[in-house]
C-alpha positions in Angstrom: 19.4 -14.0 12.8 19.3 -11.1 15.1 17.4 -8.1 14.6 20.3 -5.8 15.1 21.9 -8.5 12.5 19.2 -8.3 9.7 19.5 -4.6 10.2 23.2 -4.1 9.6 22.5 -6.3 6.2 20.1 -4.4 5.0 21.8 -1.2 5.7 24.8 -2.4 4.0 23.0 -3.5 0.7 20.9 -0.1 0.9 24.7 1.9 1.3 25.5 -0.3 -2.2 22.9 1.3 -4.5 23.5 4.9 -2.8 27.1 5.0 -3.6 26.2 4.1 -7.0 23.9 7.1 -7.6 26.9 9.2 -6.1 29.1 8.0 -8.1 27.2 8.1 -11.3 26.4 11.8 -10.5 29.9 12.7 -9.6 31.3 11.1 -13.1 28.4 13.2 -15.0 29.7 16.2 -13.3 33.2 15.8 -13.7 32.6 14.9 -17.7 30.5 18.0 -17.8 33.4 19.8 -16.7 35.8 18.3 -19.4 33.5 19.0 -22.4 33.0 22.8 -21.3 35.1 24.6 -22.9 35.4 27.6 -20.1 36.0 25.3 -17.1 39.2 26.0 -15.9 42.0 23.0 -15.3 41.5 23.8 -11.8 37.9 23.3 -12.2 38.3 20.1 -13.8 40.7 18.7 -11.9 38.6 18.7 -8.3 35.8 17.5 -10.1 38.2 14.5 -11.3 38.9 14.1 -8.1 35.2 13.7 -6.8 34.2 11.4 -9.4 37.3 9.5 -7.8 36.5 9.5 -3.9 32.7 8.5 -5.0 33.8 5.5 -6.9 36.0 4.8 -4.0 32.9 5.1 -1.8 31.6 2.7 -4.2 33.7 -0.2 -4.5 34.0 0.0 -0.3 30.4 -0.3 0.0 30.2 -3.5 -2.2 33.0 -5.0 -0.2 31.4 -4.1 3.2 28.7 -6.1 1.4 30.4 -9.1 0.3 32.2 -9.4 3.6 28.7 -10.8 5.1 28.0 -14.3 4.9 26.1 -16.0 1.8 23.2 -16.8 3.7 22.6 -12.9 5.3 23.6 -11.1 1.9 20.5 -13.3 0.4 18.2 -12.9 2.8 19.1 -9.0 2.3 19.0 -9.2 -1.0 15.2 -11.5 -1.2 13.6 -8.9 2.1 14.7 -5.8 -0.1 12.7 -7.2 -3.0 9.4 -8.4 -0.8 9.3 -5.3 0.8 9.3 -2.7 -2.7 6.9 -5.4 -3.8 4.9 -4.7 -1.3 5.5 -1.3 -1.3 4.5 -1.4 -5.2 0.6 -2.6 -4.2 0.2 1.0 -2.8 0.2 2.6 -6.0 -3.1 1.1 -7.4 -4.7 3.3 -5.2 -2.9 6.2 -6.4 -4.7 8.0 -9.7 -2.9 9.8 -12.5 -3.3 13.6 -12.5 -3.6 15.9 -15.5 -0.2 16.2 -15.7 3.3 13.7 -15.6 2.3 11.4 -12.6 5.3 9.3 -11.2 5.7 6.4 -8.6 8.9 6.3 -6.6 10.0 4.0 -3.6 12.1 5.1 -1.4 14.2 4.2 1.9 14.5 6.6 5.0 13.8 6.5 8.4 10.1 5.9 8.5 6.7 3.9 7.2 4.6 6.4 5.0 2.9 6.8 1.8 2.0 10.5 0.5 1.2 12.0 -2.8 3.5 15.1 -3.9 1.8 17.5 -6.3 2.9 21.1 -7.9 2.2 22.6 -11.2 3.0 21.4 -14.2 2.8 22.8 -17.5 0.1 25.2 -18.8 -3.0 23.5 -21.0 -2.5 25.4 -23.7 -0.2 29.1 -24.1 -4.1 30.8 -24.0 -4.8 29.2 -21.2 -3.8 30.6 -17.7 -4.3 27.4 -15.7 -1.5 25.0 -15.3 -2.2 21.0 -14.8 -1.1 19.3 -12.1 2.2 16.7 -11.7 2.5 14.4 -9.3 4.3 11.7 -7.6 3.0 8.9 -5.2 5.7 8.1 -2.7 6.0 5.4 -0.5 8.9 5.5 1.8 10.4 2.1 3.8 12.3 2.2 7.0 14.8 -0.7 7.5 14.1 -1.0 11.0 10.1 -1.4 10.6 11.1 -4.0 7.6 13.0 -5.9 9.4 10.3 -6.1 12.0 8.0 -7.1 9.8 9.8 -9.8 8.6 9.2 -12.3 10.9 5.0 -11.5 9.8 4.9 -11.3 6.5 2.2 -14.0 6.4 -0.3 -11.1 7.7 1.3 -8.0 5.5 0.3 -10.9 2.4 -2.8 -11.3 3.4 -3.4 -7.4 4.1 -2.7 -7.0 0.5 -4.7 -9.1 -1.0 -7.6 -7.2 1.5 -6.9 -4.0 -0.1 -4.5 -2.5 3.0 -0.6 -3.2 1.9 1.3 -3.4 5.0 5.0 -1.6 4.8 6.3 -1.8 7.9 5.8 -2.8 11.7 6.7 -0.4 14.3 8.6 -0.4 17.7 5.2 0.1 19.5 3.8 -3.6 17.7 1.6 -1.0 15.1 1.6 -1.6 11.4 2.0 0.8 8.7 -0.6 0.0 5.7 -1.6 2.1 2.6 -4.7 3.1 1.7 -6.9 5.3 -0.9 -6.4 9.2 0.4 -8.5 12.4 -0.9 -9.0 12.2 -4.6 -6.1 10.5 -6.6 -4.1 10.0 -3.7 -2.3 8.1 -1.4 -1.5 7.8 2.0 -0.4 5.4 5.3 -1.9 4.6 8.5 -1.0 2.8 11.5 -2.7 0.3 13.7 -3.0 -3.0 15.0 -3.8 -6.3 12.9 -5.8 -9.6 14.7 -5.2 -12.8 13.3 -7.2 -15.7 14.1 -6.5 -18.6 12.0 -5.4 -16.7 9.2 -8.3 -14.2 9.3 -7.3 -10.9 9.9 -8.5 -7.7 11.2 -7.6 -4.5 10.8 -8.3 -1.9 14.0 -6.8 1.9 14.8 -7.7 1.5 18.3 -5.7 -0.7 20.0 -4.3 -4.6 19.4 -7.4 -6.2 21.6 -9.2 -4.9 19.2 -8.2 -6.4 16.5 -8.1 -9.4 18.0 -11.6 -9.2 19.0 -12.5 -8.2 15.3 -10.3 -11.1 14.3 -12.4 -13.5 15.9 -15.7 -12.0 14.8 -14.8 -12.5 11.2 -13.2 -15.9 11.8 -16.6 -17.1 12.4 -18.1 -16.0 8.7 -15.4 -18.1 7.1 -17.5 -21.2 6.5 -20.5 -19.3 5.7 -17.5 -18.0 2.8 -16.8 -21.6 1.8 -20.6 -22.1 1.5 -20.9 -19.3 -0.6 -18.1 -20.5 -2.7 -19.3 -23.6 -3.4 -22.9 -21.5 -4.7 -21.2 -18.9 -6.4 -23.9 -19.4 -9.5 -27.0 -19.1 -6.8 -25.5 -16.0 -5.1 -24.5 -14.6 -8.9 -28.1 -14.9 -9.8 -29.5 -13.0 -6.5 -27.4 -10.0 -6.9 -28.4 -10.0 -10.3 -32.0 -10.2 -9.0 -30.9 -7.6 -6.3 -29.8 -5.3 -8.8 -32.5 -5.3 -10.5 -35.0 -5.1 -7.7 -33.8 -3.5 -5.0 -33.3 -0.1 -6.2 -34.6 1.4 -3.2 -32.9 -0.5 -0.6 -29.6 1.7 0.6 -27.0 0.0 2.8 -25.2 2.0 5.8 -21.6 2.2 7.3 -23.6 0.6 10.4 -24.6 -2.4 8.3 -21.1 -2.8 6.9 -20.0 -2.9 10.9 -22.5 -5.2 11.6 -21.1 -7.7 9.2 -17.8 -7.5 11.4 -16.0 -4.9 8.5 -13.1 -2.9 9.8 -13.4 0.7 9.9 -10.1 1.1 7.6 -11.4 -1.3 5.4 -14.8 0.6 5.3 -13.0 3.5 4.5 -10.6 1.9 1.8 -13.0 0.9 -0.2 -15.2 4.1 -0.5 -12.4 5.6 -1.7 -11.9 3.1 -4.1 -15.4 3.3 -5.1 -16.4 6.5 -4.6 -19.0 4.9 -2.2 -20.4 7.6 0.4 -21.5 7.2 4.2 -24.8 5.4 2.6 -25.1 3.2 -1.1 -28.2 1.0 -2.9 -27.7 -2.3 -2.6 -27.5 -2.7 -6.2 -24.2 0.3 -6.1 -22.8 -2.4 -3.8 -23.2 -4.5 -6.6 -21.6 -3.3 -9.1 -18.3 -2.4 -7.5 -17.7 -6.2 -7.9 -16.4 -6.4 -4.1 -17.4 -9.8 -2.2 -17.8 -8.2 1.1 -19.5 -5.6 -0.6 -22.1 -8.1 -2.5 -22.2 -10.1 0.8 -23.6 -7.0 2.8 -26.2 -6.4 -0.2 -27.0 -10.0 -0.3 -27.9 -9.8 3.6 -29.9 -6.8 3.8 -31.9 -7.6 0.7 -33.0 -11.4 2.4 -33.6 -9.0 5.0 -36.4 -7.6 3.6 -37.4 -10.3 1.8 -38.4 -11.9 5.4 -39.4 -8.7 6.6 -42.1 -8.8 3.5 -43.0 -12.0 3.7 -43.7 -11.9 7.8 -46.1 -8.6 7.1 -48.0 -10.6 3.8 -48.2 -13.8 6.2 -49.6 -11.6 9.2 
């Protein structure tokens, strides 16, 4: 199908479940207006009214719907669902405040992700300081969706990295979500590298990426390696953890491993990790890259040691 086909799906589906919530607020109104005793006939009777051009809307949107093909309403109907799925992966970065903390997905005319706060109610009638509600947004564009359609092999895999791609922009930029300041959330754009299903995340441009892509391609049979020795590696970070207190690891190192910078910054949110960490902080967050990078700078000095005892 054609982009400007896929579109006018999706925009019809999306019309389906926004004529609904009209409708369903234009009944409320209207029965609001029948069970108050001052409303005036008058009154009543244009809110009838409403409620009846709304469920008009209504029914023509679903038959606008049903007038596609089988094949394009399910395709609609499965993209809608992968993208609020993938939309959905955004809110584990997003904490709960002291107050009511909602998620919400929504559909407009851009990518994002944001975190809306105001007051909320007081801690206690003595106390003169409010706590704080919140809702994490993330907002999906058909047109970006649609894009990203055709690469949803690489959004996938961005997830399971920690960056949930949303969208894919005219300019060939994606829109990912990442950890903002405190309990938030937020999106970015940039450019993803693939190199046999390795990927690479980079805000400077697409060669970038690509470049990065490759770099990290070439650790991925030193991963199998590691796979197949998972109890070896287990027992040197738990050796590292215990003896390499004094070893800290930098954001240069983690670049040195070939770690994108939104990735790098992704997961210090995530962990509270700060422009420097011990190896055995690195550790205990659990993260493979992160226990690869400890794992390499603590053999590091170990060679470093043993070339100064030998000399």
């Amino acid at each position: 199908m054609k982009a400007t086909t896929k579109t006018d799906a999706m925009n019809r589906l999306l019309r389906i479940e926004e004529t609904k919530k009209a409708s369903a607020r234009a009944k409320s109104w209207a029965m609001n207006g029948i069970e108050i005793r001052s409303t005036t006939p008058e009154e009543v009777e244009k809110r009838a009214v409403e409620a009846h051009t709304a469920q008009c809307a209504e029914y023509k949107a679903d038959e606008d719907f049903r007038a596609l093909p089988k094949p394009r309403r399910d395709w609609a109907k499965e993209t809608k669902k992968w993208a609020e799925d993938q939309a959905r992966h955004g809110f584990d970065f997003g904490g709960d405040y002291s107050g009511n903390t909602s998620q919400s997905i929504r559909w407009a005319d851009c990518s994002l992700a944001r975190t809306a706060t105001c007051y909320g109610d007081k801690y206690s009638r003595s106390c003169k300081f409010s706590k704080t509600d919140a809702e994490h947004i993330v907002q999906l564009c058909v047109e970006d969706v649609v894009r990203l359609d055709g690469w949803r092999p690489i959004a996938e895999r961005s997830a399971i990295e920690g960056l949930p791609v949303i969208g894919k922009q005219n300019d060939g930029r994606f829109v990912w979500i990442k950890a903002g300041k405190g309990k938030s959330i937020e999106s970015e754009s940039g450019w993803i590298g693939c190199v046999d299903g390795t990927i690479y995340h980079s805000k400077k441009s697409a060669e970038d990426a690509q470049a990065g892509a490759k770099r990290k391609a070439k650790r991925v049979e030193r991963e199998r390696w590691e796979a197949k020795n998972a109890r070896v590696i287990e027992r040197r970070a738990r050796l590292v953890s215990r003896l390499c207190g004094g070893i800290t690891a930098t954001i240069a190192d983690a670049r040195a491993m070939g770690y994108c910078e939104p990735g790098i910054e992704s997961f210090q949110a995530k962990h509270g990790i700060g422009d420097s960490a011990s190896l055995p902080a690195l550790v205990r967050t659990g993260n493979r890259d992160a226990i690869r990078l400890a794992l390499k700078l603590a053999r590091r000095v170990s060679v470093k040691v043993q070339k100064q005892a030998t000399a």
